[in-house]
C-alpha positions in Angstrom: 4.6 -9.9 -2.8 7.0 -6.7 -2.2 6.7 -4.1 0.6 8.7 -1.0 0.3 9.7 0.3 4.2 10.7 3.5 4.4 9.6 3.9 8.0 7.6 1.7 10.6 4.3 2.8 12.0 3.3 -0.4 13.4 1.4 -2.1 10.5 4.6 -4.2 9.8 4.0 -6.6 12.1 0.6 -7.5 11.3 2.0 -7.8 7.6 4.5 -10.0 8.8 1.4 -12.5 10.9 -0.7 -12.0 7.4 2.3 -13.5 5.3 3.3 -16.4 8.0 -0.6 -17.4 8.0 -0.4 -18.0 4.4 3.2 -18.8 4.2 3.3 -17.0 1.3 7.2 -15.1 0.9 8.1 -11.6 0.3 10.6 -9.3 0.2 10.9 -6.5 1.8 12.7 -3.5 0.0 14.1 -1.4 3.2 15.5 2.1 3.7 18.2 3.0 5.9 16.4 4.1 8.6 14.1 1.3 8.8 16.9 -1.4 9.2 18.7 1.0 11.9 15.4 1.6 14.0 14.1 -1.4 13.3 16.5 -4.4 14.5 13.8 -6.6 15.7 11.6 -6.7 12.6 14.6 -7.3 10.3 15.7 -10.3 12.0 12.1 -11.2 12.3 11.9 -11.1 8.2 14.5 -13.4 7.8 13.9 -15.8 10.4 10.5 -16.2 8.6 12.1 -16.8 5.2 11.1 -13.6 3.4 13.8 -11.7 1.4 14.8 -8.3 2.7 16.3 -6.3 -0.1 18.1 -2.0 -1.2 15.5 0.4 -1.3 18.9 2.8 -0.5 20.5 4.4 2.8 18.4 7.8 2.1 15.9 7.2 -0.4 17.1 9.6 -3.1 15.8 10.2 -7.0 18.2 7.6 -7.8 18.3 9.0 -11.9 20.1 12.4 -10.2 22.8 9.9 -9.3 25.5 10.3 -11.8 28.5 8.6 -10.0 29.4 4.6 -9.5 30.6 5.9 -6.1 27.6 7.7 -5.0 25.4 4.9 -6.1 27.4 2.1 -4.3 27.2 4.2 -1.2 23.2 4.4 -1.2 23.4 0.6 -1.7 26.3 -0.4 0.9 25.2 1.5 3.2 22.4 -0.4 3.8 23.9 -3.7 3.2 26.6 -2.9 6.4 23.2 -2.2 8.7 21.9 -5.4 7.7 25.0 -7.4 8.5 25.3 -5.6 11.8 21.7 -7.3 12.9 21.5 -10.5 11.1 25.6 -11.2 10.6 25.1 -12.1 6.8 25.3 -10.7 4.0 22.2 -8.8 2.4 20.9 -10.2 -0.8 22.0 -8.1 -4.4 18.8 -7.4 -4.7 17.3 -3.0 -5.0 14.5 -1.3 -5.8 14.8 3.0 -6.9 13.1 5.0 -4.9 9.7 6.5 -6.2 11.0 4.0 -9.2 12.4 6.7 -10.7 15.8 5.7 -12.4 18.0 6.2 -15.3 19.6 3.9 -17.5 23.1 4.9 -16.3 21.3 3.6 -12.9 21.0 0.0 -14.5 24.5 -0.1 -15.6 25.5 0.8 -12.4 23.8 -1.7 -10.5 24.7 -4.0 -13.0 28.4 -3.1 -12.6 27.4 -3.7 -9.0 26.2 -7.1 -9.6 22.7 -6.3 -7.8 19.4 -6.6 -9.5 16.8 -4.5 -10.1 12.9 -4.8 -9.7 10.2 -2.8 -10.4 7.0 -3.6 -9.2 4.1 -4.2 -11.9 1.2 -3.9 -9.2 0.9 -1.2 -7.3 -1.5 1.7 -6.1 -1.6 4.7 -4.1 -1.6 3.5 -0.7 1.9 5.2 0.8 -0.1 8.5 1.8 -0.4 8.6 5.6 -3.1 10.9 5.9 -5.3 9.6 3.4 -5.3 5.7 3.3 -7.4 4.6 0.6 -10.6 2.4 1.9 -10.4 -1.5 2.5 -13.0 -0.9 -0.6 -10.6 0.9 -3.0 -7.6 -1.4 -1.7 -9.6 -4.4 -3.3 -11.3 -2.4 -6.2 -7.5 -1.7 -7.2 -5.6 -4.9 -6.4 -8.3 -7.7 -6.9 -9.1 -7.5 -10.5 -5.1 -6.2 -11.7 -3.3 -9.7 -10.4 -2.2 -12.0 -13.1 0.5 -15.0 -13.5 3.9 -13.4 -12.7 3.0 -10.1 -11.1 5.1 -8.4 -8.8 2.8 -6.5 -6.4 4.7 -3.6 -4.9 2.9 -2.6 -1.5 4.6 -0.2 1.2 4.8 -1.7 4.9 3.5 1.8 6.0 -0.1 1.7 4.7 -2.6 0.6 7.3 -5.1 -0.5 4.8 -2.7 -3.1 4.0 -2.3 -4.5 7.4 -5.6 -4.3 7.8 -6.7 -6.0 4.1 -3.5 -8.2 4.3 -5.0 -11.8 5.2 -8.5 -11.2 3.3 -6.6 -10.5 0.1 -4.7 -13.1 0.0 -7.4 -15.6 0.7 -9.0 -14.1 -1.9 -6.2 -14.4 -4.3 -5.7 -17.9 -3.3 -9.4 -18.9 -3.8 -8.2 -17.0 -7.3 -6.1 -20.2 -7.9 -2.7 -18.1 -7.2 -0.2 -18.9 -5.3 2.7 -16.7 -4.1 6.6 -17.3 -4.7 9.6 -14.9 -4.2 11.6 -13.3 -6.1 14.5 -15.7 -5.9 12.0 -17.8 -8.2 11.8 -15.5 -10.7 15.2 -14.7 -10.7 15.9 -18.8 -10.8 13.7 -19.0 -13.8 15.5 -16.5 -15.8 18.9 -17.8 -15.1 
């Protein structure tokens, strides 16, 4: 499970009690401005074990980015927010914006030693003013899971909060169970 936070609205939290009841991990791909307004949840993410990972400092079309400098900046700048509320370091870990990147873009955050992810299960449910239904949230998400997926969600959707703990249940009854990306990264190494 991935959530990408570009801004808080209030369904984090309930995210956050949807994972911990199903102690199932997740890493949480966050924006500049979410760490910086948003002290309390960060710490709260990795006191409960989940993985909070680059999403960039200002959520640019990363693939515009032509520059090693102007890359790292996007990256470090979030990094030095996170130390400044949890005191260690942030995880090498980004996702582009939009997922929208070049292949100069994986060089440099290879050059960067930071690893990329995508996500391979997603749907349209970052749209504020038109949420899709708790119907089309599962129409969408139930049938698409399968071994090894990387569902890409966004912290801002209220359908989500609201679906959250019924999904998983269902996915669980499924026969799945959820790991985090440090698995996957553990299994390729």
């Amino acid at each position: 499970m991935t959530f990408d936070c570009g801004y808080e609205n209030g369904a984090t939290p309930a995210i956050l009690d949807a994972l911990k009841k199903h102690q199932a991990p997740a890493a949480f791909f966050v924006v500049g401005n979410f760490v910086r307004d948003n002290p309390d949840l960060i710490r709260r993410m990795t006191e409960e074990g989940h993985t909070v990972a680059n999403h960039t400092l200002s959520h640019p079309d990363m693939s515009k980015i032509s520059s090693v400098e102007n890359f790292q900046k996007e990256l470090s700048g979030v990094e030095s927010l996170y130390k400044e509320i949890t005191g260690t370091d942030m995880i090498k870990y980004y996702r582009p914006p939009q997922g929208i990147y070049s292949t100069e873009n994986l060089k440099m955050a290879q050059q960067l030693d930071t690893r990329h992810f995508l996500g391979g299960l997603a749907y349209v449910d970052w749209q504020q003013d038109d949420q899709p239904t708790h119907e089309e949230a599962f129409d969408k998400l139930l049938p698409r899971i399968h071994p090894g997926a990387i569902v890409l969600l966004h912290s801002t959707s209220s359908t989500n909060a609201d679906i959250l703990n019924e999904l998983l249940t269902r996915w669980e009854k499924m026969g799945y169970e959820f790991g985090d990306l440090n698995d996957l990264v553990a299994e390729e190494g």
